[in-house]
C-alpha positions as CSV (number, residue, x, y, z in Angstrom):
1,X,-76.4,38.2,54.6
2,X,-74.0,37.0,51.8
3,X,-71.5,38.4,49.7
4,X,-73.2,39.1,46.0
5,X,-71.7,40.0,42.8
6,X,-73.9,42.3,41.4
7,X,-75.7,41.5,38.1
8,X,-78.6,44.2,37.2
9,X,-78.1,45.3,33.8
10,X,-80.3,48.9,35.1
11,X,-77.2,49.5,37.4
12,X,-75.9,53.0,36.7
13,X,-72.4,51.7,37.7
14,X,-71.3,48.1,38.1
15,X,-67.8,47.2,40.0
16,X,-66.8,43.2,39.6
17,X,-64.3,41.3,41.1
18,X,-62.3,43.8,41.1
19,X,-58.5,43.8,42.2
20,X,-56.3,46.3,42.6
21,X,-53.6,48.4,44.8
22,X,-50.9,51.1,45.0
23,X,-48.2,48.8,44.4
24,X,-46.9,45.5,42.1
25,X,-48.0,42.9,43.8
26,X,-49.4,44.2,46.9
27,X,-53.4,44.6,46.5
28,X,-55.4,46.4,48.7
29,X,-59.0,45.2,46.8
30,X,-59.2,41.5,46.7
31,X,-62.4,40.7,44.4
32,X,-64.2,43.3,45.2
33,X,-67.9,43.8,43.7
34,X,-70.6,46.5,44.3
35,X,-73.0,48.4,42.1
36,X,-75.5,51.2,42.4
37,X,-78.9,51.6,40.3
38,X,-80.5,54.4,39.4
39,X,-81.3,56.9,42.3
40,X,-79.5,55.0,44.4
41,X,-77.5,56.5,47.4
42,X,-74.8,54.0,48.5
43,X,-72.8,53.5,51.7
44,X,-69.6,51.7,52.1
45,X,-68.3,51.3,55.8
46,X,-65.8,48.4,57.3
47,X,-62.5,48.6,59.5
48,X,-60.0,50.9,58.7
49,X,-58.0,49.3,56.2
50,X,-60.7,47.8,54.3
51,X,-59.8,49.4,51.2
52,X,-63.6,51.7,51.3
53,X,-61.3,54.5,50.3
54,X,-59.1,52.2,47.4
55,X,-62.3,51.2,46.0
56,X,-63.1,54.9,45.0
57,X,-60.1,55.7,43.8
58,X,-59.7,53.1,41.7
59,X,-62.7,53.5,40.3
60,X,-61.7,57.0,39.7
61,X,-58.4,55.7,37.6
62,X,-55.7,56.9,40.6
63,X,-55.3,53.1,41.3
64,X,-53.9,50.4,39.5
65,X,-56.6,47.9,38.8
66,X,-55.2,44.5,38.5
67,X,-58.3,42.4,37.3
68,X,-62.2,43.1,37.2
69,X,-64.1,45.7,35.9
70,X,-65.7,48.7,36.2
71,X,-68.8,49.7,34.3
72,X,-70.5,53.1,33.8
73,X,-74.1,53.1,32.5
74,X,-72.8,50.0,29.8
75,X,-69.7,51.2,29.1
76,X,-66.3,49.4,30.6
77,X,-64.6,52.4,31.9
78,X,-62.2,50.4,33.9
79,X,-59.1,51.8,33.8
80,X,-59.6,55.0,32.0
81,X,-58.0,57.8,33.7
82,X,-59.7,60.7,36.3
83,X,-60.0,63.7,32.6
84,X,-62.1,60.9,30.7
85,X,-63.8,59.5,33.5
86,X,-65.7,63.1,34.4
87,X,-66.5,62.8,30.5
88,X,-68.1,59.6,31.4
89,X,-70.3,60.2,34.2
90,X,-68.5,60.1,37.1
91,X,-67.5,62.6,39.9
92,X,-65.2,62.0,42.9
93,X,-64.7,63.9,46.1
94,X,-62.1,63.2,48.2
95,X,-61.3,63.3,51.8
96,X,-58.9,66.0,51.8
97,X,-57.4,68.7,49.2
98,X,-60.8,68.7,47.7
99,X,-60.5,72.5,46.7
100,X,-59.0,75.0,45.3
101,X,-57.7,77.1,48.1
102,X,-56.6,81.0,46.4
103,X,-59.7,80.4,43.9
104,X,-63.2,82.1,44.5
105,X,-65.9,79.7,45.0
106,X,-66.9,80.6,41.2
107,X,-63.5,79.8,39.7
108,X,-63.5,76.5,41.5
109,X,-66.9,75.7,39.9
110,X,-65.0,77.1,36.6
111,X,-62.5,74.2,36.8
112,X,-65.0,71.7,37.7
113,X,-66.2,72.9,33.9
114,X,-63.1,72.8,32.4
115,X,-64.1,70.5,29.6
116,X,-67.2,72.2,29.1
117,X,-67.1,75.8,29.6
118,X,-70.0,76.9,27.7
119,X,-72.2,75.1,29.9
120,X,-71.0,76.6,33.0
121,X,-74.4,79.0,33.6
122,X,-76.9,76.0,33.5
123,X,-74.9,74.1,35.2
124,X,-73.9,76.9,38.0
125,X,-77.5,77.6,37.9
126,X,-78.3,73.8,38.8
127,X,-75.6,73.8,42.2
128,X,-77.1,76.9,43.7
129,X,-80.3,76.0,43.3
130,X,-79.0,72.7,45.1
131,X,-77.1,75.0,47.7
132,X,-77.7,79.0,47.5
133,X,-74.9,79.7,49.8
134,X,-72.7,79.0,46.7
135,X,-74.2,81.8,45.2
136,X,-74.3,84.4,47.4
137,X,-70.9,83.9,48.0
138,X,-69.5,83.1,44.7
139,X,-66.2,85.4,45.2
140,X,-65.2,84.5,48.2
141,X,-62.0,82.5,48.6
142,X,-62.4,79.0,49.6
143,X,-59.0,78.8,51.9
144,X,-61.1,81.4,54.1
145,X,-64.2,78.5,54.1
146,X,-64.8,76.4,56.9
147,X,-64.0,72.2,56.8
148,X,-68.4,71.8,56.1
149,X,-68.1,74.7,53.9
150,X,-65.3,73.6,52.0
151,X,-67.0,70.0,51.4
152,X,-69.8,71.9,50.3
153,X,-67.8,73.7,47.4
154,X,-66.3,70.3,46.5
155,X,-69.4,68.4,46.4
156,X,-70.8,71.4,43.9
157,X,-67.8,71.1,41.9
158,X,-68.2,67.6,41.0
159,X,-71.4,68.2,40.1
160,X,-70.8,71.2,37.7
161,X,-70.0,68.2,34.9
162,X,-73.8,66.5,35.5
163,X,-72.6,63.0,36.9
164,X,-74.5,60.3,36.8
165,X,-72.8,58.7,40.1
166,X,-71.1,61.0,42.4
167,X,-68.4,59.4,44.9
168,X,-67.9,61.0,48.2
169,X,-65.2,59.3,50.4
170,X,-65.7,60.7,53.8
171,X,-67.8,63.7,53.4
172,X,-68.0,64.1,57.1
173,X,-64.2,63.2,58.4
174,X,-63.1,65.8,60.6
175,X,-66.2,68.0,60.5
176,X,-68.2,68.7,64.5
177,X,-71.7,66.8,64.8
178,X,-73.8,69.8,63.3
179,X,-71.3,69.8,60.8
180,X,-71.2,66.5,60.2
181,X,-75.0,66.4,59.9
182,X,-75.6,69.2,57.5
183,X,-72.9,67.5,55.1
184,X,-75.1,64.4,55.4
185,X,-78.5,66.5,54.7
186,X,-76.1,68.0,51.6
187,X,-75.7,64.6,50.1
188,X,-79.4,63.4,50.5
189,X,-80.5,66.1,48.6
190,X,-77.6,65.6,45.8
191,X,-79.6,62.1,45.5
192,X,-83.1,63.7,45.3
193,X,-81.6,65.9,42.4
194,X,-81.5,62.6,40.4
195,X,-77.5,61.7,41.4
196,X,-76.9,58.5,42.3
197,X,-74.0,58.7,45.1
198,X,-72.0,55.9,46.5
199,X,-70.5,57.7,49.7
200,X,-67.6,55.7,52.3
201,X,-67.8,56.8,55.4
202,X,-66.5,56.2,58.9
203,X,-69.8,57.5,60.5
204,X,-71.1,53.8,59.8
205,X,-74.0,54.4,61.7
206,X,-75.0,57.7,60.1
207,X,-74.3,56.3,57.1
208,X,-76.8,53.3,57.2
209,X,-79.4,55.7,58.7
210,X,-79.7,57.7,55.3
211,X,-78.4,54.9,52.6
212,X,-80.9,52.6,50.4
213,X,-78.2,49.9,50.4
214,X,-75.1,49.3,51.8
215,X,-71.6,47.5,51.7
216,X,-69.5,46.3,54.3
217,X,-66.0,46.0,53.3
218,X,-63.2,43.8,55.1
219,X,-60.0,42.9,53.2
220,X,-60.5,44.0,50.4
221,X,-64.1,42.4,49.6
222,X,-67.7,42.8,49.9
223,X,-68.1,40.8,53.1
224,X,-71.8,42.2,53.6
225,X,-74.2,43.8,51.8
226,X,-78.1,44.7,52.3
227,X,-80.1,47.4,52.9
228,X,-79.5,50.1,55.9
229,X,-81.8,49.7,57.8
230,X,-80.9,45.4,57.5
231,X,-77.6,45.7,58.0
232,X,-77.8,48.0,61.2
233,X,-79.7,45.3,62.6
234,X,-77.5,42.1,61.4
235,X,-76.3,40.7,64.6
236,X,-73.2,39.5,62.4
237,X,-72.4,43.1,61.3
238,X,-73.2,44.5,64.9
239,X,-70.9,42.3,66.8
240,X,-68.0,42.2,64.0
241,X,-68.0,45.5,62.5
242,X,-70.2,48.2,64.4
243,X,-70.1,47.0,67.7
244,X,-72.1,50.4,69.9
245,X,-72.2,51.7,66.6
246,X,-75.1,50.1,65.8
247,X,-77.5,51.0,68.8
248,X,-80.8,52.9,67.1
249,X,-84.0,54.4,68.6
């Protein structure tokens, strides 16, 4: 499989050549390109040091993009920073620090609402539905949560602004096996609910299970891309990238 640069004017967000890294002069993204169509759930795996995680963030505004764009349902959002970006569709989970520790469950969806707070019952409504153990614990603390728990309140935050691409970089990291598979079942059905989700994750064989496409990422660029199921059986992506990884039944 070949490196693409994506072109489908239906993608709900379209990434291009895009460069970018913490520092002058030092990128970590090196023409990287990737997009994601409607009802699409994304994964991105590769090596550590790939810049799966960089790509996120900088679509997210908290890294300097160089060159190359970023594109939100036809509108160049590259560069905009994280306040407008939730404004414009997009929602962003990260790895760690992902809640608001001495806030209830309820008042971390509150600030997930910030910019909209009369909209906060629909939209409150719309997470527990998606995951009830939200609700019935809506004033507990979420320092006292467990690591899957925790992801789960983060996940429902980002959702409280109605994204229309959520990005989760490494949902599972650190979480046990059941753990790890619940948080995958979470993001499936975030994707039935209508969000399209591009998701990096170091699980890369989990990951490929459950995605409609996928990206492999090595310095920086799109080295591989195709669909799960294709790439867990790409002899090329098997002996580079997944090596045992990649055994299915």
């Amino acid at each position: 499989m070949s490196q693409q640069t994506p072109e489908d004017g239906n993608a709900v967000v379209t990434v291009t050549d895009l460069v970018a890294g913490y520092l002058p002069g030092v990128n970590i993204l090196n023409g990287c390109s990737i997009e994601a169509r409607p009802g699409e759930l994304i994964g991105i795996i590769g090596p550590n040091g790939a810049g799966k995680s960089t790509l996120l963030k900088a679509m997210f505004g908290l890294v300097k993009i160089h060159s190359g764009r970023v594109v939100v349902r036809g509108r160049d959002i590259t560069g905009l920073k994280a306040n407008k970006l939730v404004t414009q569709g997009i929602g962003f989970v990260p790895q760690t620090n992902n809640v608001f520790a001495t806030l209830t469950i309820e008042e971390n969806m509150q600030m997930g609402m910030f910019q909209r707070p009369k909209d906060f019952k629909e939209r409150f409504d719309f997470v527990t539905e998606l995951f009830p153990e939200l609700g019935k614990r809506r004033q507990q603390r979420a320092g006292s949560l467990s690591g899957g728990e925790r992801q789960m309140v983060a996940m429902g935050r980002a959702l409280m602004m109605d994204p229309a691409v959520l990005l989760l970089d490494e949902p599972s990291a650190g979480l046990s096996p059941v753990k790890q598979d619940e948080t995958f079942l979470r993001v499936h059905e975030i994707n039935r609910a209508g969000v399209s989700v591009i998701m990096v994750e170091q699980n890369a064989r989990r990951c490929l299970q459950i995605c409609d496409r996928a990206y492999v990422l090595d310095q920086g660029r799109d080295a591989y891309t195709g669909t799960g199921r294709q790439l867990l059986k790409d002899p090329k992506v098997i002996q580079l990238y997944l090596g045992t990884l990649a055994d299915t039944a």
